[in-house]
BALOBA-1460 file (C-alpha; in Angstrom, 3 decimals):
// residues 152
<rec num="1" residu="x" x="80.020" y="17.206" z="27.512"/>
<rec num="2" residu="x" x="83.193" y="17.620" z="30.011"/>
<rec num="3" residu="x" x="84.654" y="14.908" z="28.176"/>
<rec num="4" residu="x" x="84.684" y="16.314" z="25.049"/>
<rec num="5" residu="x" x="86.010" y="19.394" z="25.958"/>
<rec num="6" residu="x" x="88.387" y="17.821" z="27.748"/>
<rec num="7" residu="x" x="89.273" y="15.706" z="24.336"/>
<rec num="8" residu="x" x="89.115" y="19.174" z="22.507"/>
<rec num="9" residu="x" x="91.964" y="20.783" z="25.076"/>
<rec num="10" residu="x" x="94.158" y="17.602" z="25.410"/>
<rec num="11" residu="x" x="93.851" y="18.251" z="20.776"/>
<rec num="12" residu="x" x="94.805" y="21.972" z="21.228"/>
<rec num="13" residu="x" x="97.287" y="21.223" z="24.291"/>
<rec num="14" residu="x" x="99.060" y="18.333" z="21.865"/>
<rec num="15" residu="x" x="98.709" y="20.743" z="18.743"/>
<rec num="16" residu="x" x="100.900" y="22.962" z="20.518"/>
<rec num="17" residu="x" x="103.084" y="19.999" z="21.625"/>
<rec num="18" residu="x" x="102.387" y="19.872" z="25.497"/>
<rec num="19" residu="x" x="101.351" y="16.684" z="26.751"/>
<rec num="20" residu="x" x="98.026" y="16.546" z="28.558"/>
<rec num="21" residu="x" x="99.831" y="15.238" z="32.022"/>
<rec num="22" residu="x" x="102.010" y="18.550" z="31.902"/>
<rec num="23" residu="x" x="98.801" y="20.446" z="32.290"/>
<rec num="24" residu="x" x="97.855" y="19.024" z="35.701"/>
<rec num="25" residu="x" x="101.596" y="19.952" z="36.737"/>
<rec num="26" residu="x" x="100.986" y="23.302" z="35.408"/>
<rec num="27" residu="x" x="97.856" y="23.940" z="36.938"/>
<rec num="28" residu="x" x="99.288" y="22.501" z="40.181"/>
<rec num="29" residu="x" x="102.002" y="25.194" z="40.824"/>
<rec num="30" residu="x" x="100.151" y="28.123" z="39.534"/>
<rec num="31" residu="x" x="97.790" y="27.314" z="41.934"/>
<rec num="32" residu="x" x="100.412" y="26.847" z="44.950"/>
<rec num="33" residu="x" x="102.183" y="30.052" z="43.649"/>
<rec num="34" residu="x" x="98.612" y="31.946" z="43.476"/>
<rec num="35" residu="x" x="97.654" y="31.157" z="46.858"/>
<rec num="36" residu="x" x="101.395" y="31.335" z="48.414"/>
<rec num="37" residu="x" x="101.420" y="35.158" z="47.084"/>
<rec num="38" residu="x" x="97.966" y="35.703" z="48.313"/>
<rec num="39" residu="x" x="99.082" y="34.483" z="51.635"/>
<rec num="40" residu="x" x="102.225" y="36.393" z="51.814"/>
<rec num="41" residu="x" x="99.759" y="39.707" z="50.937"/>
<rec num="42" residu="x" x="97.569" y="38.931" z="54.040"/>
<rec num="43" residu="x" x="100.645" y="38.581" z="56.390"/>
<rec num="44" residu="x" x="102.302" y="41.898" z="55.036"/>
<rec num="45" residu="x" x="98.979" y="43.099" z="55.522"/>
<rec num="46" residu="x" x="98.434" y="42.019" z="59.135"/>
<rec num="47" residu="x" x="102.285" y="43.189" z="60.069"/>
<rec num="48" residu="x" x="101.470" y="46.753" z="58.625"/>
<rec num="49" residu="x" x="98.410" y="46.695" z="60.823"/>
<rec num="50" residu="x" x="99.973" y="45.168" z="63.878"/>
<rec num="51" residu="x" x="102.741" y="47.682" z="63.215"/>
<rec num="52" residu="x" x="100.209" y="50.373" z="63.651"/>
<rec num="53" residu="x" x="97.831" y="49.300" z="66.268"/>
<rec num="54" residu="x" x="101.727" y="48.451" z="68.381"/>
<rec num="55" residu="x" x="102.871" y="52.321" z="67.279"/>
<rec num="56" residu="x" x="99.778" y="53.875" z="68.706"/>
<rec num="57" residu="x" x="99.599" y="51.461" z="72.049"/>
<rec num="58" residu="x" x="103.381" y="52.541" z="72.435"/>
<rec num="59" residu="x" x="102.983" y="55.972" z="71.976"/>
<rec num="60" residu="x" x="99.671" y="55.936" z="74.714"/>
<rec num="61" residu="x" x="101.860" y="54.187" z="76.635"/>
<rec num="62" residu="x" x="104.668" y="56.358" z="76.748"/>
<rec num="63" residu="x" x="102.357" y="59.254" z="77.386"/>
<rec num="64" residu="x" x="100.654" y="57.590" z="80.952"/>
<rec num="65" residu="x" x="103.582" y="58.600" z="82.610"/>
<rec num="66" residu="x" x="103.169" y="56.864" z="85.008"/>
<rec num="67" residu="x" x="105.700" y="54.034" z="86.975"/>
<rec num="68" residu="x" x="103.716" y="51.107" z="85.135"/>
<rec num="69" residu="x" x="104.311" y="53.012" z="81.742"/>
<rec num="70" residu="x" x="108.490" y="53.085" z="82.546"/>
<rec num="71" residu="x" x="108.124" y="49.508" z="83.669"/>
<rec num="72" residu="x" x="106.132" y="48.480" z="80.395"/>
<rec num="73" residu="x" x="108.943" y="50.797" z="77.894"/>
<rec num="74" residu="x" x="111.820" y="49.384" z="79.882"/>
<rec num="75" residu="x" x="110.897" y="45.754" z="80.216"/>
<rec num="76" residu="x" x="109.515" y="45.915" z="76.390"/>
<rec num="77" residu="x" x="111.514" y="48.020" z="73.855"/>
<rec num="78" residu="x" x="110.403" y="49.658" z="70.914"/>
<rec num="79" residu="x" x="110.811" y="47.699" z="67.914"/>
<rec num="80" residu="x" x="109.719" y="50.323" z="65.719"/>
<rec num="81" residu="x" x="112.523" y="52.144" z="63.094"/>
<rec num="82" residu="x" x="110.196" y="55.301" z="62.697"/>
<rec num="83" residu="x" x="113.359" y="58.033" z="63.715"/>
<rec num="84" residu="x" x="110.393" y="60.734" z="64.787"/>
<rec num="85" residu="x" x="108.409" y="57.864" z="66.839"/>
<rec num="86" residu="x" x="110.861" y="57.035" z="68.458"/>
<rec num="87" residu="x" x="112.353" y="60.478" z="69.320"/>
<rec num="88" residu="x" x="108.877" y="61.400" z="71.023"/>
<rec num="89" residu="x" x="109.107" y="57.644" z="72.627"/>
<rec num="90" residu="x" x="112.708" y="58.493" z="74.533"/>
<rec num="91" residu="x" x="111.815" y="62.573" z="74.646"/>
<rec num="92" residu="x" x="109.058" y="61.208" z="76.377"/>
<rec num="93" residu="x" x="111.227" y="59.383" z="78.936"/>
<rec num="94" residu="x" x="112.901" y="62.082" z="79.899"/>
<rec num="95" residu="x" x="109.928" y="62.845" z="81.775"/>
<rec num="96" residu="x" x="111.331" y="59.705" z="84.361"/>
<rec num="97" residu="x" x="114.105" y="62.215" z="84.686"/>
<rec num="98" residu="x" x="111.860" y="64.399" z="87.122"/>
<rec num="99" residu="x" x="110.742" y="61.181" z="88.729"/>
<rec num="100" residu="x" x="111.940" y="58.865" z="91.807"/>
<rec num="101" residu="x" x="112.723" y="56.662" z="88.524"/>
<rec num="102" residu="x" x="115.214" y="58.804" z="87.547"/>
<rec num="103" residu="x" x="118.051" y="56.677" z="87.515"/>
<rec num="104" residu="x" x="116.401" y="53.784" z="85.532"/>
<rec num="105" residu="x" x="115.551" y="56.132" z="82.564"/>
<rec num="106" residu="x" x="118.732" y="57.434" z="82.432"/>
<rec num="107" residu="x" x="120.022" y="54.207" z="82.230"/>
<rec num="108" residu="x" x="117.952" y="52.992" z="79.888"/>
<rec num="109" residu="x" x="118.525" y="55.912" z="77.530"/>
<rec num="110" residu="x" x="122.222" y="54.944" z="77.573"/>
<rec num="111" residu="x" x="122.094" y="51.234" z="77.042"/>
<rec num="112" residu="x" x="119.756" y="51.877" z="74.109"/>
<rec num="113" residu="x" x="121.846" y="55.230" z="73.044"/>
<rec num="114" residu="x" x="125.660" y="52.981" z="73.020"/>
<rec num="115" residu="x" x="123.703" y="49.208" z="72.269"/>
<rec num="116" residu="x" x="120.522" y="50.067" z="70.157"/>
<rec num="117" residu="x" x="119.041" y="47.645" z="68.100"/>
<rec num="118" residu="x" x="119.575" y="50.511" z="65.136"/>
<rec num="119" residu="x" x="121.116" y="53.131" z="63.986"/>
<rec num="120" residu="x" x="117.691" y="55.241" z="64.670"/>
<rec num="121" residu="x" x="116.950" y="53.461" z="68.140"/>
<rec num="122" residu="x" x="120.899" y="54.965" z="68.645"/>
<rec num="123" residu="x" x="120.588" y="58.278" z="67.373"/>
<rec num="124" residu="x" x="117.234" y="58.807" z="69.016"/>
<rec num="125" residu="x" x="117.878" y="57.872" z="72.518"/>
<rec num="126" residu="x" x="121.247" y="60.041" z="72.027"/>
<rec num="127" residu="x" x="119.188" y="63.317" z="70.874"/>
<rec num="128" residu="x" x="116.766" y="62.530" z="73.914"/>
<rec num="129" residu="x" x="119.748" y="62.131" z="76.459"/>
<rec num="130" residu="x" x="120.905" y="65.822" z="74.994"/>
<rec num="131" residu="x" x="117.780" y="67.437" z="75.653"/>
<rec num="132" residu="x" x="118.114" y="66.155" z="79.187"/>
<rec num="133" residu="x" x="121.283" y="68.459" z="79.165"/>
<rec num="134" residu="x" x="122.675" y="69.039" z="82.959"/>
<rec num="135" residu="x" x="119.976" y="66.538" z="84.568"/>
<rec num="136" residu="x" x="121.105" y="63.988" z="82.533"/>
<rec num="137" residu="x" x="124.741" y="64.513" z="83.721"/>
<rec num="138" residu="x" x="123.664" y="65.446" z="87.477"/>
<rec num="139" residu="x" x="121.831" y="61.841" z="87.177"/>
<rec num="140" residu="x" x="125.174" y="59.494" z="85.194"/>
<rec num="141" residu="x" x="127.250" y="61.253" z="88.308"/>
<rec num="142" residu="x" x="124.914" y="60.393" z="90.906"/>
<rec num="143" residu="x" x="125.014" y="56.698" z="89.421"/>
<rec num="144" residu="x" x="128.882" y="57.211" z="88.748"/>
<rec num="145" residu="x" x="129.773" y="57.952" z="92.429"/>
<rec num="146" residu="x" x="126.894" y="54.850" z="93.953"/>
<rec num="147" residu="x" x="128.265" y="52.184" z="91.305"/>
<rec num="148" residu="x" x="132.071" y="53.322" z="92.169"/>
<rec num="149" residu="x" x="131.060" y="53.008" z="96.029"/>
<rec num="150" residu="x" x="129.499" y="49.528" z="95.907"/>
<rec num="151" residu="x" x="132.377" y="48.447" z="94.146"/>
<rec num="152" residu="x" x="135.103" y="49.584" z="96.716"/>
């Protein structure tokens, strides 16, 4: 019974002027091309939800406040291009500001505000550096004054 109705499509498949060994071809890369789609679908899939699950961790992260947190946030960057995540991210590390880690933040917040990996990462880091407002100043002359001393 297969074999006729393979006989009946290799008729049709000829009436229309395809050869029967184009169909296997055929079949072939519509297959590859189905599942290469579906695959690409389940990794844009898995990146939106790793994007999430890594927002949230961040943003928990950021909010310890604690030295490990700054250690975690400096050693590991944000990678995320959300503007308003990452203005809570850096407004967040102004906390550091009040902290013996004072220096580091403000650091940080400059390297990422002049060498971000975006325009956002940029403007973010700069709006959180403003907000700092005379403690962030206080804190670059402080650094100012020990970086020109150690180099005299």
């Amino acid at each position: 019974m297969a074999v006729d109705a393979d006989r009946r499509l290799q008729k049709k498949l000829l009436w229309l002027g395809i050869p029967a060994r184009w169909l296997g071809c055929w079949l072939l890369i519509a297959t590859i091309a189905s599942a290469q789609s579906s695959a690409e679908r389940a990794l844009e899939d898995i990146r939106r939800e790793k994007d999430t699950v890594d927002r949230r961790a961040f943003l928990q992260l950021v909010n310890a406040r604690d030295e490990r947190a700054l250690e975690r946030i400096l050693l590991v960057p944000p990678l995320l291009a959300d503007e308003d995540t990452l203005a809570s991210a850096y407004g967040s590390l102004t906390w550091f500001l009040r902290t013996e880690l004072e220096e580091r933040a403000v650091s940080y917040l400059m390297r990422e505000a002049l060498h971000g990996r975006s325009p956002a990462h940029q403007h973010s880091a700069t709006r959180a550096l403003a907000r700092c407002g005379d403690v962030a100043v206080e804190r670059l002359e402080r650094i100012a004054r020990t970086h020109d001393d150690a180099t005299c």
